[in-house]
C-alpha positions in Angstrom: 0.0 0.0 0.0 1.3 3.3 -1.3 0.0 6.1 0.8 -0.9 9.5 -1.2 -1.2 13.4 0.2 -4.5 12.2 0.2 -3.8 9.5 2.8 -1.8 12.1 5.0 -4.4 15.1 4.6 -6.9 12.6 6.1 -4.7 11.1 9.0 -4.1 14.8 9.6 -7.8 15.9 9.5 -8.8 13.2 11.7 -5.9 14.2 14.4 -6.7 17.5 14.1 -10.6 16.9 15.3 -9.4 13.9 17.6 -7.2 16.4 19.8 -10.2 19.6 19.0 -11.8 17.7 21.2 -12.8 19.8 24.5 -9.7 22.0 23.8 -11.8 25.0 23.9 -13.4 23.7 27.3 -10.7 22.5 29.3 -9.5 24.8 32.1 -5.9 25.9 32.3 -4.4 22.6 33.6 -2.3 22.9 36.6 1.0 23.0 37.0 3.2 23.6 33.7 0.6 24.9 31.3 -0.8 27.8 32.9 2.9 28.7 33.3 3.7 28.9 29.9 0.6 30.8 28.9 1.1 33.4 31.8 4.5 34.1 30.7 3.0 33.9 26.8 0.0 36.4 28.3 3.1 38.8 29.9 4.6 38.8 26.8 2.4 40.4 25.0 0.7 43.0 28.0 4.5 44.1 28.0 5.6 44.3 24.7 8.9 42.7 25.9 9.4 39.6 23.3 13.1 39.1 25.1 12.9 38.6 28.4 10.3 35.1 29.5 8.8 36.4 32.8 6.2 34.4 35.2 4.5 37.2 37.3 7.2 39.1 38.7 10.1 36.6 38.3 12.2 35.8 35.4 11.4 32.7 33.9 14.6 30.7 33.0 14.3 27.2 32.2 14.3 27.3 28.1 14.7 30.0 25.4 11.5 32.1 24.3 10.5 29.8 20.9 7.9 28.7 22.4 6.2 31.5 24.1 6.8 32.9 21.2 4.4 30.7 19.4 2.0 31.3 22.0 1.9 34.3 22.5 1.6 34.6 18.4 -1.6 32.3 18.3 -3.5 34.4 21.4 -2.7 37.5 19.1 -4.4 35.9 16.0 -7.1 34.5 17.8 -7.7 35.8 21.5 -9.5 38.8 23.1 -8.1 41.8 24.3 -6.9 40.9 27.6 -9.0 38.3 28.1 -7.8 36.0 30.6 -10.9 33.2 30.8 -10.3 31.8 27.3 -7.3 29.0 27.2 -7.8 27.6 23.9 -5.8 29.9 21.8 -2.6 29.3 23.5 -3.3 25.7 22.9 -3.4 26.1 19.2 0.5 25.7 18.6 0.2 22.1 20.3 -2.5 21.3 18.0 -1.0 21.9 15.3 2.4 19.9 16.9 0.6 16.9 17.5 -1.4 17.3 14.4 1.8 17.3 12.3 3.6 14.7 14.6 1.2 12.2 13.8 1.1 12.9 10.2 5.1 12.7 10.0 5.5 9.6 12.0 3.0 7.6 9.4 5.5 9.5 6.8 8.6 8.0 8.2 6.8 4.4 9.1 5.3 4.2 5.5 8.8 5.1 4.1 10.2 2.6 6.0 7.9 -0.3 6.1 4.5 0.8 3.5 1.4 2.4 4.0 -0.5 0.2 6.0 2.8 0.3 9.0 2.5 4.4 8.8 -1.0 4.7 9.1 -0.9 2.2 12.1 2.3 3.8 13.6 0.3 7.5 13.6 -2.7 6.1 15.4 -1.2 4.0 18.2 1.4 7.3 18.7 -2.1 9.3 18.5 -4.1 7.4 20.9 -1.4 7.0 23.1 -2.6 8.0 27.2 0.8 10.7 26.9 0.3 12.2 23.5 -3.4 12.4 24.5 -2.7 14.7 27.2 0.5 16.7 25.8 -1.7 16.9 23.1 -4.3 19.1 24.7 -2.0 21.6 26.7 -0.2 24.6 26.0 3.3 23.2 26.9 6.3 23.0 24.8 6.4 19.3 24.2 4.2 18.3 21.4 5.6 21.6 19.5 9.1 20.0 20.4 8.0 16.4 19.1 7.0 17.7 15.9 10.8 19.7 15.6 12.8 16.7 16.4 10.3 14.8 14.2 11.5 16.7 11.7 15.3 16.1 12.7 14.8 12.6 12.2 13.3 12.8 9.3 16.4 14.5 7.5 18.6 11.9 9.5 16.1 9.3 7.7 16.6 10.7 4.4 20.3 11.0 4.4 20.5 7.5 5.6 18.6 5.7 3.0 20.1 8.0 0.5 23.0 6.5 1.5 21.7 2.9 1.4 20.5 3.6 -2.6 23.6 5.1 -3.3 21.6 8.3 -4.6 22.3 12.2 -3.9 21.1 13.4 -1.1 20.1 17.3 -1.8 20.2 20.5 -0.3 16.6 20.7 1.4 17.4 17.9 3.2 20.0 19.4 5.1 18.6 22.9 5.0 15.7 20.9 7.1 18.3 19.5 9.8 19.9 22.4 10.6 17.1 24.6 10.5 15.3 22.4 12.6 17.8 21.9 15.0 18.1 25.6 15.4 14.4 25.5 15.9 14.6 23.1 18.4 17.5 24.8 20.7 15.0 28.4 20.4 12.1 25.5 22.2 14.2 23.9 24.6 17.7 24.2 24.5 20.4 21.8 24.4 18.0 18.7 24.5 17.1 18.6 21.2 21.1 18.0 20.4 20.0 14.5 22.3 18.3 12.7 19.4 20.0 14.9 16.7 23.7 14.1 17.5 22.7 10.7 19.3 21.5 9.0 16.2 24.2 9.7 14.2 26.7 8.9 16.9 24.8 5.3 17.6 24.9 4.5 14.1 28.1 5.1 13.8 28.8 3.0 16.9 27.1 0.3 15.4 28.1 0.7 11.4 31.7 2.3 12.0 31.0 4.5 9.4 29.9 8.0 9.0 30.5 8.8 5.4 26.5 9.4 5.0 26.9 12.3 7.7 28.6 14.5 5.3 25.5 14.7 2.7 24.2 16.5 4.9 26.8 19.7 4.7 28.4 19.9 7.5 30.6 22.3 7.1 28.5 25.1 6.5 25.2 23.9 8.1 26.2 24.7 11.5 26.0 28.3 10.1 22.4 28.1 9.6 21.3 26.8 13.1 23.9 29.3 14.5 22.1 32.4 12.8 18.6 30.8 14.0 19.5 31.0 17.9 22.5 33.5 17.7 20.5 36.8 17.7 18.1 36.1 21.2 21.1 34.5 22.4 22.4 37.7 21.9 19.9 39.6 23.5 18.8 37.6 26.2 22.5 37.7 27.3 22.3 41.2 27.4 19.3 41.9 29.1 19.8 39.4 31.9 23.5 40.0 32.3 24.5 36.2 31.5 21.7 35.7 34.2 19.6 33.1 31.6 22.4 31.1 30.4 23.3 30.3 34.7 19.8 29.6 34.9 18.8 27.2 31.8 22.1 25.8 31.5 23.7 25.3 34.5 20.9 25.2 37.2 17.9 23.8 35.1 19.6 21.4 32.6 22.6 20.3 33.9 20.9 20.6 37.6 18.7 17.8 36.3 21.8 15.6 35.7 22.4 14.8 39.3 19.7 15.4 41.1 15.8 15.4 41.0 14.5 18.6 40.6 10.6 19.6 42.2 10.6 16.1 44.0 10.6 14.6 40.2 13.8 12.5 41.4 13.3 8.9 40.1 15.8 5.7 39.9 16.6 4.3 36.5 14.2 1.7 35.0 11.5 4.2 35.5 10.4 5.0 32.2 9.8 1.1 31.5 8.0 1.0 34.7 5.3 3.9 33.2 5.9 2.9 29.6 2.5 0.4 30.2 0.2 3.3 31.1 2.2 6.2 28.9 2.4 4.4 25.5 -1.5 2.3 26.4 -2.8 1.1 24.4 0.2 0.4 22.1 2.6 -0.7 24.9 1.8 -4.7 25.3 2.0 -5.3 21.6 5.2 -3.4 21.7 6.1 -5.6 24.2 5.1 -8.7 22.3 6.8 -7.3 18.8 10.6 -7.5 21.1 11.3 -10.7 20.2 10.5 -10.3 16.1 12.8 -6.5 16.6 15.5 -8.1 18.2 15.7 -10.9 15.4 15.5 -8.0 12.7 17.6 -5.4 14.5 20.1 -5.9 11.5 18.1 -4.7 8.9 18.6 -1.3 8.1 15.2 0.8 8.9 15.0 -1.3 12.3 18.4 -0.4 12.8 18.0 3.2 12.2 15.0 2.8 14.8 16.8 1.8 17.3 19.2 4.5 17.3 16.7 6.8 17.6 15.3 5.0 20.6 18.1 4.1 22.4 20.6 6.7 22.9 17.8 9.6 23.4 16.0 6.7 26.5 19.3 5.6 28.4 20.2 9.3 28.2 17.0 10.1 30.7 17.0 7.6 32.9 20.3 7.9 33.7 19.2 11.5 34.5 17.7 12.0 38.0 15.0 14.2 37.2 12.5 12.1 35.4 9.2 12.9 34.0 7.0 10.8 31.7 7.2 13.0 28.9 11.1 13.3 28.5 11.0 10.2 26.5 8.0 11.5 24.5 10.7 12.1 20.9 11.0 8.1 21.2 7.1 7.2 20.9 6.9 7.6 17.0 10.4 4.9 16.5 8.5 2.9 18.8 5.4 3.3 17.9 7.0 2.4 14.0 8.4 -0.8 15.2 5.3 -2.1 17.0 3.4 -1.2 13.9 5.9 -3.0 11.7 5.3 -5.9 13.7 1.8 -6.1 13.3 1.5 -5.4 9.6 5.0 -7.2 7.8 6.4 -9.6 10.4 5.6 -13.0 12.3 5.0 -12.6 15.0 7.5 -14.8 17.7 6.9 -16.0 20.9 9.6 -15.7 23.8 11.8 -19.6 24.0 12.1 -19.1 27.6 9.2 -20.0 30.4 9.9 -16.7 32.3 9.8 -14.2 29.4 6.1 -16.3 28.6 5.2 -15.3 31.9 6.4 -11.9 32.3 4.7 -11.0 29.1 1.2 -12.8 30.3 1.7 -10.7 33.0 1.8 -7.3 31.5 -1.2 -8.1 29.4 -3.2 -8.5 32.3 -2.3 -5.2 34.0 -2.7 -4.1 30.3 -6.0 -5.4 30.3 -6.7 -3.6 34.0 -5.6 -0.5 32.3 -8.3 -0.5 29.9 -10.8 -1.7 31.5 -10.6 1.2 34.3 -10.0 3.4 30.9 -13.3 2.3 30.2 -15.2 3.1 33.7 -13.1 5.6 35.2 -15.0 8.6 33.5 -18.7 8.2 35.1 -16.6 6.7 38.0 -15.3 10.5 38.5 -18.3 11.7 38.0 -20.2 10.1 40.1 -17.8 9.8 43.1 -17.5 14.0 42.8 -20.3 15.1 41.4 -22.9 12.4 42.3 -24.1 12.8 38.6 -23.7 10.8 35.1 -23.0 12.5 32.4 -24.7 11.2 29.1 -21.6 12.0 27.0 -19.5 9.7 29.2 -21.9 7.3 29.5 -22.4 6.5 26.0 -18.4 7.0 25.5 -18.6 3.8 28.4 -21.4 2.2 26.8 -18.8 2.2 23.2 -15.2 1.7 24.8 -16.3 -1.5 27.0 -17.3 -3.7 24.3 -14.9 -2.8 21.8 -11.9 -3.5 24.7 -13.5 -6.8 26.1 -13.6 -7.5 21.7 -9.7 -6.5 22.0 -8.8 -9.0 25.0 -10.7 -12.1 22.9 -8.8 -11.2 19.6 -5.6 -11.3 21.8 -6.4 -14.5 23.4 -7.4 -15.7 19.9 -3.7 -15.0 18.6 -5.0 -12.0 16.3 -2.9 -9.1 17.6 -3.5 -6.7 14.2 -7.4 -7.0 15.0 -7.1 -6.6 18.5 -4.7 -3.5 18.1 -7.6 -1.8 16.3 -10.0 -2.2 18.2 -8.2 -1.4 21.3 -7.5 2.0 19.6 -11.0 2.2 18.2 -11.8 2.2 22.7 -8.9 4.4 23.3 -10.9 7.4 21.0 -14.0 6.9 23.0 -12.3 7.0 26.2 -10.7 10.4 25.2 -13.6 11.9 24.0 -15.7 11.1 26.8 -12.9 12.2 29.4 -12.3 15.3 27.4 -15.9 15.9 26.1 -18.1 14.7 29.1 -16.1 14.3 32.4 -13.6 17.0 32.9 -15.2 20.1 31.7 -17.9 19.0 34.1 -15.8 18.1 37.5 -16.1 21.4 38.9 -14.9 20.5 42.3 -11.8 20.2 40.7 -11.9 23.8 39.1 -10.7 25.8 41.8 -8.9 28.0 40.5 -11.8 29.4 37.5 -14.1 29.6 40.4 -12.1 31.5 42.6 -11.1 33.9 39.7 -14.4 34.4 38.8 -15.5 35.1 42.1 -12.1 38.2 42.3 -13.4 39.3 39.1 -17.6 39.8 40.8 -15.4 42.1 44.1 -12.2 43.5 42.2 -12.1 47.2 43.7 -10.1 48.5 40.9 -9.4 47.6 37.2 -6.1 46.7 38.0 -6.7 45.1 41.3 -4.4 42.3 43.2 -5.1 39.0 44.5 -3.3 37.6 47.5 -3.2 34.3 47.9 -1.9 32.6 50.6 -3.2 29.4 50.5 -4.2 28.7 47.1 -0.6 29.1 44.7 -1.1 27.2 41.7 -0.4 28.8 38.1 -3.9 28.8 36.7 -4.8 30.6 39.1 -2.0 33.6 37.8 -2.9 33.2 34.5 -7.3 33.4 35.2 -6.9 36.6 37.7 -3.8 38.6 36.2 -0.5 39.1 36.3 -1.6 41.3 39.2 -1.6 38.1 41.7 0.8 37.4 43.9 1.3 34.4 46.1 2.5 36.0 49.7 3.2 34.5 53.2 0.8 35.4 55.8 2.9 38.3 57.4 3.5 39.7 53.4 0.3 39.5 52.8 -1.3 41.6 56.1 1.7 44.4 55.1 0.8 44.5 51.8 -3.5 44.9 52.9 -2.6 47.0 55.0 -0.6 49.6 52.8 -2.6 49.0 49.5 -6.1 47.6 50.8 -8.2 49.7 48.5 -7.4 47.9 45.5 -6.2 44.5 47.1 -8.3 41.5 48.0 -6.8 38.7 49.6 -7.5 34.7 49.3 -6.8 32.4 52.4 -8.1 28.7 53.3 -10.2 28.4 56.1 -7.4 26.8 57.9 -5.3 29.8 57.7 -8.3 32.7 58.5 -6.8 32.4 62.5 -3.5 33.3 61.7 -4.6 35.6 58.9 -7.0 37.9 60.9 -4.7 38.1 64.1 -1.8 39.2 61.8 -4.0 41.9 60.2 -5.5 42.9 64.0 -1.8 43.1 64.6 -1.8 46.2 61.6 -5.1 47.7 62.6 -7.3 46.0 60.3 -9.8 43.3 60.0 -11.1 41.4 57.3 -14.7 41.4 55.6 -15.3 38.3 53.5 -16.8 38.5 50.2 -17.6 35.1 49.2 -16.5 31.6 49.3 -15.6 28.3 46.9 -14.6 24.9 47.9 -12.9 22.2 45.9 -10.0 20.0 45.6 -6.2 21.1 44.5 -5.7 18.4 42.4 -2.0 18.9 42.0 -1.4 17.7 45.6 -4.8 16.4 46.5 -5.8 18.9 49.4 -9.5 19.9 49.7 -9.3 23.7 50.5 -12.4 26.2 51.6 -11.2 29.4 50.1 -12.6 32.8 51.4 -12.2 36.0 49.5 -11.6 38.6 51.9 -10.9 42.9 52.0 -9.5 44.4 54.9 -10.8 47.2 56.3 -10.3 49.5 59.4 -11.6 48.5 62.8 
C-alpha cells in the first residue's frame, strides 16, 4: 500500500478533530501549562518579546520559541486581555501533534509501507501521553514535531545513502534549521536525538560517510544564525543571568539530582511505559522478540538509534518525568506497527519471558478496562451525577476493549490492536468531552477567579493568595496576583487595601486575621468556593476577603 497526500491530509484531518476535542473547554491545567501561557500572556501585555517572565520573576528554564508561538496564536485568535479563554494558547500544540502524527505515518510508511505508517500514527495518537500533551499549552508536542522533523532529514540522508543516490540540499537545509528550531524551544535537549543518532549509528556501522551529505561544514551556520540573535539579546538583558539559569541550574541541575521532588531511579520509564504508550505498549512488548531478530536490517536499525541513545540518556538523568521520553514514541510506535502489519510474529523460547509477558497483558488489560469506567466513576464519586456524554463513551469503549482481549487470546494481535485503539478514541472523547469540563470540584482556580473578578475594587486590582498558589490561578486573575506569606500578605492589605483583595483557606483565616489585627485592620469576606487542589490532593475552603479599618 502506497500512501498518497490524500492519505496524509486525512490522517491529519482526523488528528486535528481527535485532539479539538474539549480543547476550547478544558481549564488551564495545573502546573506547567498555565505557566507557559502566563508568561506567553506577559509577553504580550508588555511588549517585551526578550525577556520570558512568570509574574514578577524571570522565567529561565528554556529559550522564548515557544512563548513565542504562544503568544503569536493568542494575538491571531484571543480577546483583548481576556484571561478566561485557554484555547488559543493551545493552538500551537494542535498543530504539533497534528503534524507529529502525520510525520510519523511519513517516516513508518517510508520505511515499512502504507499500511505500517497509518498504524504507527494512530497507536502514537491514541497513546494515554500524547493524548494529554496533546491538549495543553506546553512545549512538548511543538518540540515532538521539531525533532520529528530532525529525524526525518537523518532518515533521508540514511537511506540515500543505502541507494547510493544524492542526497540534496533541502534535506540538510531541514536539519539544521530544525535543529536551530529546536534549541529556540528547549535548549540543548534537542542535540540528544540529533547528535545521538548519528553517533549510535556510527557506533554500530563504523562508518559516518552518510553524515557529510548532509553539509556539514557550512550547516552549522544556519542553526547558528537561528538561535544566535536572542542568544544575543537575552544575554544582554539578563546580564548572562539566563544562560546560569537554563544551562547550569535547570539542565545540567537535572543531571544529578531530582529537581521539584521529580527524582526517580533508573528503569523508570519502562516502569510507566505500560500506562504512557496504552494502548500500544503490550503489543510493543510482544513485537521485542520479532525486533530483536531484525535489529540488523537497516530501517529497524535506524529505529533503534533513535530509541536508544535519546531513552538511556533520561533515565540515567535524576530528574524524570513521563514525557522526556516522548521524541522516542513515534520509532516505537513504527516498530510495534511493523510488527503487526509485515512480520511473524515470535513468541519468547524461555518460560519466564512467557510469563512476564502474560503478566503485562493482564495489567494491560486492567488498564483499559478502568479506561473504560473511570470517566462516570469520577463523575459520580465528585459530582454524584452521570454525564450522558461519558456514558455513551462507556457504553462504546467497553465492548470494543473486552472485543480486544478475545482477539488477543485468539492470537489476532492486528485486530485486537484496532480495536483497542478504536476504545482508546472513546475513552478520550468522553474524558475530554463529558467528564472533565464538568468536575467542577476540581476547578478551583476558574471559580475563585471568577468570584475576584464579581469584588475587584479596581481595574487593576491584586489577589493575594496565601493558601491557594497554583499557576492557573496567575494566569485566570492577572498578572496582578501574587502568592504572599501570611505576614506579606497583612503588610501589603494594610498599605494598598483599597485595590487588594486577599484569598486564604479556612485553615489559615486564625493566623490571617490576628496578623492583620496586629496592623489595625480586620477582614470582611466576600464570598467563598470549595474544591479539591488536584496537583497535591488537598480539599481547601477558600474565602475571599478585604481588609478594612476597625
Amino acid at each position: 500500500m502506497r500512501l498518497t497526500w490524500r492519505h496524509y491530509a486525512a490522517l491529519a484531518f482526523v488528528t486535528f478533530c481527535l485532539f479539538l476535542t474539549g480543547r476550547m473547554s478544558l481549564p488551564p491545567l495545573d502546573r506547567d501549562e498555565p505557566r507557559y501561557m502566563e508568561a506567553s500572556a506577559q509577553m504580550l501585555e508588555s511588549g517585551d518579546f526578550v525577556d520570558v517572565r512568570f509574574l514578577d520573576q524571570p522565567r529561565y528554564l528554556q529559550p522564548a520559541g515557544i512563548y513565542w508561538l504562544e503568544a503569536g496564536a493568542e494575538a491571531l485568535f484571543g480577546g483583548p486581555r481576556d484571561r478566561h479563554t485557554a484555547w488559543p494558547y493551545r493552538i500551537p500544540s494542535l498543530i504539533g501533534v497534528t503534524l507529529a502524527v502525520t510525520l510519523t505515518a511519513w517516516i513508518g510508511a517510508s520505511l515499512f509501507g502504507g499500511a505500517t505508517g497509518l498504524l504507527a500514527g494512530a497507536l502514537l495518537g491514541v497513546s494515554t501521553l500524547m493524548t494529554a500533551e496533546g491538549r495543553m499549552a506546553t512545549i512538548d508536542t511543538v518540540l515532538l514535531l521539531d525533532i520529528l522533523l530532525v529525524e526525518a532529514a537523518l532518515l533521508s540522508a540514511f537511506q540515500d545513502r543505502q541507494s547510493n543516490r544524492p542526497t540534496p540540499v533541502r534535506t540538510a537545509l531541514l536539519y539544521w534549521i530544525a535543529l536551530g528550531c529546536g534549541l529556540m524551544l528547549k535548549g540543548p535537549v534537542v542535540l540528544i536525538p540529533a547528535f545521538g543518532t548519528p553517533l549510535a549509528l556510527l557506533a554500530v556501522e563504523r562508518q559516518a560517510g552518510w553524515w557529510r551529505r548532509l553539509r556539514p561544514v557550512w550547516g552549522w551556520l544556519i542553526t547558528l544564525a537561528i538561535v544566535l540573535p536572542w542568544c544575543v539579546a537575552i544575554y544582554v538583558v539578563s546580564h548572562g543571568d539566563f544562560f546560569h539559569r537554563a544551562v547550569g541550574t535547570n539542565f545540567l541541575g537535572k543531571i544529578g539530582h531530582g529537581q521539584q521532588a521529580h527524582g526517580m531511579a533508573p528503569g523508570y520509564y519502562l516502569g510507566v511505559f505500560i500506562l504512557s504508550f496504552w494502548p500500544g505498549a503490550l503489543f510493543t512488548v510482544l513485537a521485542l522478540p520479532a525486533i530483536w531478530l531484525r535489529r540488523a536490517e537497516p530501517g529497524v536499525r535506524f529505529l533503534l538509534c533513535w530509541i536508544v541513545p535519546h531513552w538511556l540518556v533520561f533515565e540515567a538523568i535524576a530528574t524524570k518525568l513521563p514525557h522526556y521520553v516522548l521524541p522516542t514514541y513515534p520509532a516505537i510506535a513504527i516498530l510495534t506497527a511493523a510488527s503487526l502489519t509485515r512480520w511473524t510474529l515470535l513468541r519468547p523460547q524461555a518460560a519466564w519471558a512467557r510469563a512476564l509477558m502474560t503478566a503485562y497483558g493482564v495489567v494491560w488489560a486492567a488498564l483499559g478496562l478502568a479506561f473504560c469506567l473511570v470517566g462516570p466513576a469520577l463523575l459520580w464519586r465528585f459530582e454524584h451525577r452521570l454525564s450522558p456524554v461519558a456514558v455513551i463513551a462507556a457504553i462504546g469503549a467497553l465492548p470494543a476493549m473486552l472485543f480486544s482481549i478475545r482477539l488477543l487470546l485468539r492470537g489476532e494481535r492486528l485486530h485486537a490492536a484496532l480495536a483497542v485503539i478504536a476504545a482508546a478514541v472513546m475513552i478520550h472523547a468522553g474524558l475530554f468531552l463529558g467528564v472533565i469540563p464538568d468536575l467542577t470540584v476540581i476547578q478551583l482556580a476558574p471559580r475563585a477567579a471568577a468570584l475576584f473578578d464579581d469584588y475587584r475594587p479596581c481595574e487593576d486590582s491584586t489577589l493575594l493568595s496565601v493558601s491557594y498558589s497554583e499557576p492557573s490561578l496567575a494566569f485566570l486573575a492577572g498578572s496582578n496576583t501574587r502568592f504572599p506569606t501570611i505576614p506579606a500578605a497583612a503588610d501589603l492589605l494594610r498599605d494598598h487595601g483599597n485595590c487588594t483583595l486577599v484569598l486564604a483557606d479556612q485553615r489559615d483565616e486564625p493566623a490571617l486575621r490576628a496578623a492583620l489585627a496586629a496592623r489595625g485592620r480586620r477582614l470582611v469576606e466576600y464570598g467563598r468556593v470549595a474544591g479539591l487542589n488536584y496537583s497535591n490532593g488537598h480539599m481547601l475552603n477558600l474565602g475571599l476577603f478585604a481588609a478594612t479599618k476597625p
